[in-house]
VOLUM-47330 format. One line per 5 residues: number of its first residue (from 1); their letters; for each residue x, y, z of N, C-alpha, C. Coordinates in steps of 0.1 Angstrom, whole numbers, m for minus. Layout:
residues N
NUM = A = X,Y,Z,X,Y,Z,X,Y,Z | ... $
***
This chain:
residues 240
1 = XXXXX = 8,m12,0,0,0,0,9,13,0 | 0,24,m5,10,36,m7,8,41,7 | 21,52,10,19,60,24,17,74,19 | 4,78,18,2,89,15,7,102,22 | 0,98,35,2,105,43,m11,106,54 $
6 = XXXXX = m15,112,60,m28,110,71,m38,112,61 | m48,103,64,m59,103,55,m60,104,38 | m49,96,36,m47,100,20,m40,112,16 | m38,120,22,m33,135,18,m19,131,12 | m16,137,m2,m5,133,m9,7,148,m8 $
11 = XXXXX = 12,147,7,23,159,6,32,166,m5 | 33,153,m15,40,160,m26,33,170,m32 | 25,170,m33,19,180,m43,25,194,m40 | 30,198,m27,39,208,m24,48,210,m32 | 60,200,m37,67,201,m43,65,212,m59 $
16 = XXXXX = 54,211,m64,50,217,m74,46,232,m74 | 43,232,m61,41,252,m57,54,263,m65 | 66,258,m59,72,266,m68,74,265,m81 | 73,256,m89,71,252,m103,62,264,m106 | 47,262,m100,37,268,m106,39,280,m105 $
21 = XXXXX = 49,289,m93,51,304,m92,55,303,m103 | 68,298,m108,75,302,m119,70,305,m129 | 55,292,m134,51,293,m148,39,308,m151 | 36,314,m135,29,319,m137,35,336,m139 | 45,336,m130,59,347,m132,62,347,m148 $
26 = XXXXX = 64,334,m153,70,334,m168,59,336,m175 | 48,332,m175,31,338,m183,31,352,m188 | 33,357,m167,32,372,m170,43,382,m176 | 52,374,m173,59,386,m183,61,386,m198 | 55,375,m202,52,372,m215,43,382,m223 $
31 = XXXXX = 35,382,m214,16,388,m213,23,403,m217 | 27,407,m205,34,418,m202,42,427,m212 | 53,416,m218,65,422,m227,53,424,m241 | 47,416,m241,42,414,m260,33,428,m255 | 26,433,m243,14,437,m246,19,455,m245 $
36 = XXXXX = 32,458,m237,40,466,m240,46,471,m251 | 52,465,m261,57,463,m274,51,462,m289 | 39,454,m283,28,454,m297,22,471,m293 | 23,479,m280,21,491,m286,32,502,m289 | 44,497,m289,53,506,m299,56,501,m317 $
41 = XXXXX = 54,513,m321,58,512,m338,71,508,m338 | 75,501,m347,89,498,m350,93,510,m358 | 105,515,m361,109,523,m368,110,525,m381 | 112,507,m388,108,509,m406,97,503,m407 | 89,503,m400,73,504,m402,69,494,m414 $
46 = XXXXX = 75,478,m406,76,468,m411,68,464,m404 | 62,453,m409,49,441,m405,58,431,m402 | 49,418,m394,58,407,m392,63,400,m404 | 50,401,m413,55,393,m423,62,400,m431 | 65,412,m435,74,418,m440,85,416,m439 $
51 = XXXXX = 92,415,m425,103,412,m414,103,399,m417 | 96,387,m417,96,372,m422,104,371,m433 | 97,378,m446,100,374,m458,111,382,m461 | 115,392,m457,131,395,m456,142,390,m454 | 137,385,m437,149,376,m431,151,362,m438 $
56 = XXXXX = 137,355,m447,138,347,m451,148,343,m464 | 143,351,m473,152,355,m484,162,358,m482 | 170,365,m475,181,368,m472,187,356,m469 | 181,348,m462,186,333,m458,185,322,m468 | 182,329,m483,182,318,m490,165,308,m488 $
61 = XXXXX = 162,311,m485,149,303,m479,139,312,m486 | 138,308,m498,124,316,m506,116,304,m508 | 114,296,m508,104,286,m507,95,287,m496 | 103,292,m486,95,288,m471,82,300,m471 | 67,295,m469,56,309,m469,54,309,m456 $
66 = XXXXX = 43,322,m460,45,326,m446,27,331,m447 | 21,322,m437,6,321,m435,1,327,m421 | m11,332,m425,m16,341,m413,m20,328,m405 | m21,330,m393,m31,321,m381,m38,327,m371 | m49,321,m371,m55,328,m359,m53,327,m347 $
71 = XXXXX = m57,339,m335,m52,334,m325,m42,348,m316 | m36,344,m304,m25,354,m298,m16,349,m294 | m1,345,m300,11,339,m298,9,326,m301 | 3,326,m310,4,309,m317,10,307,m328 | 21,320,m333,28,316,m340,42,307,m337 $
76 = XXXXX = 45,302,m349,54,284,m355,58,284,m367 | 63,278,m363,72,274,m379,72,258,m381 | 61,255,m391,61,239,m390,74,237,m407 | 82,223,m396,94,223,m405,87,207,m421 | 77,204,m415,68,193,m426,62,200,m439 $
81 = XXXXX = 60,212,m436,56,219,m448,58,236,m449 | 75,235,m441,82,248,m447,71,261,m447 | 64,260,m435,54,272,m433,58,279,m421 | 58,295,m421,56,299,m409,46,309,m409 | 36,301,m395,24,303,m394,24,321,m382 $
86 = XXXXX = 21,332,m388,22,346,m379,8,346,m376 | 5,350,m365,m9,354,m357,m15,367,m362 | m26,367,m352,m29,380,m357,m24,395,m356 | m21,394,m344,m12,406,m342,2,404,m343 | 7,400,m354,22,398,m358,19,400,m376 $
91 = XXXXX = 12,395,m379,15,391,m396,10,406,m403 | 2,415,m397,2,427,m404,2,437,m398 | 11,439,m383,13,447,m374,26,450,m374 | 26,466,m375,41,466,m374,49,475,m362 | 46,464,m352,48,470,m340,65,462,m335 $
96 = XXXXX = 70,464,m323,85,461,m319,82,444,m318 | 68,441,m309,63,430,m307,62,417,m320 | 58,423,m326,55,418,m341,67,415,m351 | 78,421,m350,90,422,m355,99,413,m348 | 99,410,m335,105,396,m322,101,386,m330 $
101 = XXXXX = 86,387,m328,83,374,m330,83,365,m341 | 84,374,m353,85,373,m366,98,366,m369 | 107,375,m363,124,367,m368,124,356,m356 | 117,357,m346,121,345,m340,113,331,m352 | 107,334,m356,99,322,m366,107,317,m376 $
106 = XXXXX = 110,327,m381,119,329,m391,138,321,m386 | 142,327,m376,150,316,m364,144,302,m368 | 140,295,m364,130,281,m363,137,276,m382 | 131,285,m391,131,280,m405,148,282,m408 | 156,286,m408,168,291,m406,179,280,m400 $
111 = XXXXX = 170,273,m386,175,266,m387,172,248,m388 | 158,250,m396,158,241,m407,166,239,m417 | 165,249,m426,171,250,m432,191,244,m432 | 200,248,m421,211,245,m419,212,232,m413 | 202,224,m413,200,212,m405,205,215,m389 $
116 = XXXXX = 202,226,m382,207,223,m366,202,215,m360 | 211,205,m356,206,194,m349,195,193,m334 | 196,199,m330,187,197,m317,175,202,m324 | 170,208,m334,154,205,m339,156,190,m346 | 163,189,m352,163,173,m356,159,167,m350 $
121 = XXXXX = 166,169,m336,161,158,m330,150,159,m321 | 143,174,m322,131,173,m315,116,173,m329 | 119,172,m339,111,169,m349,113,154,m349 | 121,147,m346,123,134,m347,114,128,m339 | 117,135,m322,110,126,m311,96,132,m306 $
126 = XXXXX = 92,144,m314,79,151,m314,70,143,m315 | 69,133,m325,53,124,m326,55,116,m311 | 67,109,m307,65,104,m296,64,106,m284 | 68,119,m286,66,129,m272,48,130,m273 | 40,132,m285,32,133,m280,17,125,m273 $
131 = XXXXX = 24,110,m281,18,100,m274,22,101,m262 | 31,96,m258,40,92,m245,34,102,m233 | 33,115,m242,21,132,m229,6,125,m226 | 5,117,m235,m7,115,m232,m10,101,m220 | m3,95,m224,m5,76,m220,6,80,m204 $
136 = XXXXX = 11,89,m202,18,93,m187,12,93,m175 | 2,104,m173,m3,101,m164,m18,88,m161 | m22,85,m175,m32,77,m174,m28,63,m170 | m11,60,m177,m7,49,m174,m3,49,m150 | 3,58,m150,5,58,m138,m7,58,m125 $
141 = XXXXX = m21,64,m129,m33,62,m120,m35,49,m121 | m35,41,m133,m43,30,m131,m31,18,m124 | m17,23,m126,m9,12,m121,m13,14,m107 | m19,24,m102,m20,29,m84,m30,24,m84 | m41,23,m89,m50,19,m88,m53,0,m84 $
146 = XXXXX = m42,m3,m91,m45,m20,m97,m31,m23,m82 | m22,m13,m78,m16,m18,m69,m27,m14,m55 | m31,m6,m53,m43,m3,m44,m51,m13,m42 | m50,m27,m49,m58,m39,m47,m51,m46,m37 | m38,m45,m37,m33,m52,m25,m30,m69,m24 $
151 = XXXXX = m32,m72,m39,m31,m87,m42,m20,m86,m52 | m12,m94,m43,0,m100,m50,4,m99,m65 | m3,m107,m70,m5,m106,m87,m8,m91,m97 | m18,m86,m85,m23,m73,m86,m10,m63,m90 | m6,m62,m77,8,m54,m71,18,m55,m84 $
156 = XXXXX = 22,m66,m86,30,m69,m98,31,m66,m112 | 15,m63,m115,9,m58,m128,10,m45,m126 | 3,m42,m114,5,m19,m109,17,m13,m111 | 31,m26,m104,40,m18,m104,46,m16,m120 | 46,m25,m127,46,m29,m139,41,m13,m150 $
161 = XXXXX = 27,m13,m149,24,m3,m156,28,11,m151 | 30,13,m136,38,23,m134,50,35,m139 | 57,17,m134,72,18,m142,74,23,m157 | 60,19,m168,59,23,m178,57,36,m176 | 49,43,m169,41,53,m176,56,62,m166 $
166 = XXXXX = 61,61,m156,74,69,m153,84,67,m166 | 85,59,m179,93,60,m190,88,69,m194 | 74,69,m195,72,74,m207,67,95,m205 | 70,97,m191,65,109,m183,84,113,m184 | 95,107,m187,107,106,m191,108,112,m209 $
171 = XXXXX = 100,110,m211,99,112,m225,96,128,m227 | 86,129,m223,83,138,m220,94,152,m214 | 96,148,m202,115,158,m202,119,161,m207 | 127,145,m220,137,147,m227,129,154,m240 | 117,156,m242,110,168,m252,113,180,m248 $
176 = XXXXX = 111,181,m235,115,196,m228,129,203,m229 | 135,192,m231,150,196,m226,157,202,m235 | 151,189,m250,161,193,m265,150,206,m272 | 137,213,m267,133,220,m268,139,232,m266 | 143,231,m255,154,248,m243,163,253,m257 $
181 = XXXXX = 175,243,m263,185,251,m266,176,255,m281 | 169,247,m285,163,248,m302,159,266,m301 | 146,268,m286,143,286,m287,150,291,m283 | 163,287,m275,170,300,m274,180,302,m289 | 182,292,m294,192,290,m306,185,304,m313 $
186 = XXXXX = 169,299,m317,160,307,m325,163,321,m323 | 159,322,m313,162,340,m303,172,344,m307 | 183,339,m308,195,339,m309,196,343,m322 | 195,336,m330,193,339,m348,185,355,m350 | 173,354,m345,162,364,m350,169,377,m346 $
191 = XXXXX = 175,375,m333,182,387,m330,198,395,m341 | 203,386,m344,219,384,m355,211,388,m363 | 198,386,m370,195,386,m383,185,404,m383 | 181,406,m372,172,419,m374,186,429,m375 | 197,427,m364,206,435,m366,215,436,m377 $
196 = XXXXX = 218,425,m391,228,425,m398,219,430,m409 | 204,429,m413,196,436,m418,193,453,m416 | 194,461,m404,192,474,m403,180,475,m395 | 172,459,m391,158,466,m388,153,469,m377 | 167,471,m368,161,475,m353,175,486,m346 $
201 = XXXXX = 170,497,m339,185,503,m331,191,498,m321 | 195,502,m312,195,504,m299,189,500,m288 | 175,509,m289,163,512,m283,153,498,m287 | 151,500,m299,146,487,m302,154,474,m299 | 168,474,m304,168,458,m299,169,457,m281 $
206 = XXXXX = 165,462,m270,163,462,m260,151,454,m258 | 141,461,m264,128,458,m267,126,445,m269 | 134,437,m278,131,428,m289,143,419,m278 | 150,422,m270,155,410,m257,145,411,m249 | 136,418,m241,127,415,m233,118,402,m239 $
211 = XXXXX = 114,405,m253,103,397,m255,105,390,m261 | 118,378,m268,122,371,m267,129,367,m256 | 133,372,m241,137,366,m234,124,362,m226 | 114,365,m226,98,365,m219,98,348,m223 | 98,354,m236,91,338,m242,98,324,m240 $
216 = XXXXX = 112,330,m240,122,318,m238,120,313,m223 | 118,320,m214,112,316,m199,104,306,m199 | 92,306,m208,81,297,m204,87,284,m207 | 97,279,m216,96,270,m218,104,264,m206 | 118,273,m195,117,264,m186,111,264,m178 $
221 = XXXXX = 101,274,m180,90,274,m170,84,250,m166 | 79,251,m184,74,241,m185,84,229,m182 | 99,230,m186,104,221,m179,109,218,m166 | 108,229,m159,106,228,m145,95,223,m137 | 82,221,m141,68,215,m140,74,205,m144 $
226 = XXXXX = 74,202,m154,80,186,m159,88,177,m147 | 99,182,m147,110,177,m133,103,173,m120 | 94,186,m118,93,185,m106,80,172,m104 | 73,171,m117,61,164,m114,70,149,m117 | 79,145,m123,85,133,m123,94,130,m108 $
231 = XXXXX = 95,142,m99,102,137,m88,91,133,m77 | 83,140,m79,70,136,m70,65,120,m76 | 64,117,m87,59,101,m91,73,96,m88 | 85,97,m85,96,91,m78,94,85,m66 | 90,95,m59,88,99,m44,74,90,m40 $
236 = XXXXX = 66,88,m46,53,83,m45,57,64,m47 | 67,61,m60,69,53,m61,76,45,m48 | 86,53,m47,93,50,m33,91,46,m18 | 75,50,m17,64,48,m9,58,33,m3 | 59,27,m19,51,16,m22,53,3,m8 $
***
C-alpha cells in the first residue's frame, strides 16, 4: 500500500508550488513584454511578415511561406511543410512586438534550413513525445489503482504499468530539454539577423531581448513543472 500520508493526503503536491510560481511569473511577463511592445511602432514600419520574408530571403529560404493564423502567440514554424504560421497581431502589425516574433519564426526555418541538430532531433522525437504526454499520467493512476488492490499478482501488474508510464512521463522531459536550446538558438538567430539587416536600433533591440527573453522563460517554465512532477511520481513510487 501507498503511504500517502494522514488520510490519504499526498504531501508532494507541495513540491509543485514553486514550479507553478515560476510558470505563472514566466506567463506574465510574457503577457506583459508582447502587450507593451505590440504598442510601440517599429521604426521601418515593417509588419511581421514583411520582417519574415526578408529575413527569409536573405537566408536563401524563398520557398519557405509565410501564413496568417489565428489566434495570440500561436505563431510556429512547422518544418513538414516549410510554413511559418504569424498570428494576428504579428502578420500585419508593425509594431516592436510583431517584428520579435517574426524573426524568431523565421529563427526556427533558418534553422531548418542549416540542418541544426537539436530541432532534428526534436522533430524526430515530437510524434512520440506526444503519445508518451498522453498515456503518462493515465498509465501511472491506473498502475496505483490495480496496486491499491493489494493482491500480489495485482501489485506486480501496478508496479509494472507504473514503471511504464514513469518512462514514458521521461519522454516527455527529454522533449523539454532538447526543446530549451532549439528557442534560445531561435532567439539567438532572430536577433543576429534583425541586426545584420538594419531593422532594429538600440532602443529597439532592447525591446526585442525582453520579449524574446519573456518567451524563452516559459519554456523552462514548462520544464521545471516537468521535473518537478516526475520527482514527486519518484517519491510516491518509493512509498510503495
Amino acid at each position: 500500500m501507498y503511504g500517502y500520508g494522514y488520510y490519504g493526503f499526498d504531501w508532494t503536491i507541495f513540491l509543485l508550488i514553486p514550479a507553478m510560481i515560476f510558470v505563472f511569473i514566466a506567463q506574465s511577463k510574457v503577457t506583459s513584454a508582447y502587450k507593451t511592445y505590440s504598442g510601440i511602432r517599429n521604426r521601418q514600419g515593417m509588419t511581421g511578415s514583411d520582417v519574415a520574408r526578408a529575413i527569409l530571403d536573405a537566408n536563401g529560404l524563398h520557398d519557405v511561406d509565410i501564413v496568417p493564423i489565428n489566434g495570440q502567440l500561436t505563431d510556429n514554424y512547422d518544418p513538414r511543410k516549410r510554413v511559418v504560421h504569424l498570428s494576428q497581431g504579428v502578420c500585419d502589425v508593425a509594431s516592436v512586438s510583431a517584428l520579435s516574433i517574426a524573426a524568431h519564426e523565421t529563427g526556427h526555418a533558418i534553422q531548418h534550413g542549416v540542418g541544426y541538430l537539436p530541432l532534428r532531433m526534436r522533430s524526430a522525437i515530437a510524434p512520440v513525445a506526444t503519445i508518451v504526454s498522453y498515456l503518462a499520467w493515465p498509465l501511472l493512476i491506473i498502475g496505483l489503482l490495480i496496486i491499491g488492490t493489494g493482491e500480489l499478482a495485482s501489485v506486480e501488474t501496478g508496479n509494472m504499468i507504473f514503471n511504464v508510464g514513469i518512462f514514458c512521463f521521461l519522454g516527455v522531459i527529454i522533449f523539454h530539454a532538447v526543446t530549451l536550446p532549439v528557442e534560445f538558438n531561435a532567439s539567438s538567430r532572430a536577433l543576429k539577423q534583425l541586426e545584420a539587416l538594419g531593422f532594429v536600433d538600440a532602443e529597439e533591440k532592447a525591446g526585442v531581448k525582453k520579449v524574446l527573453s519573456a518567451a524563452a522563460m516559459t519554456y523552462v517554465a514548462a520544464l521545471a513543472v516537468a521535473v518537478m512532477n516526475l520527482v514527486r511520481i519518484l517519491l510516491i513510487r518509493g512509498r510503495r
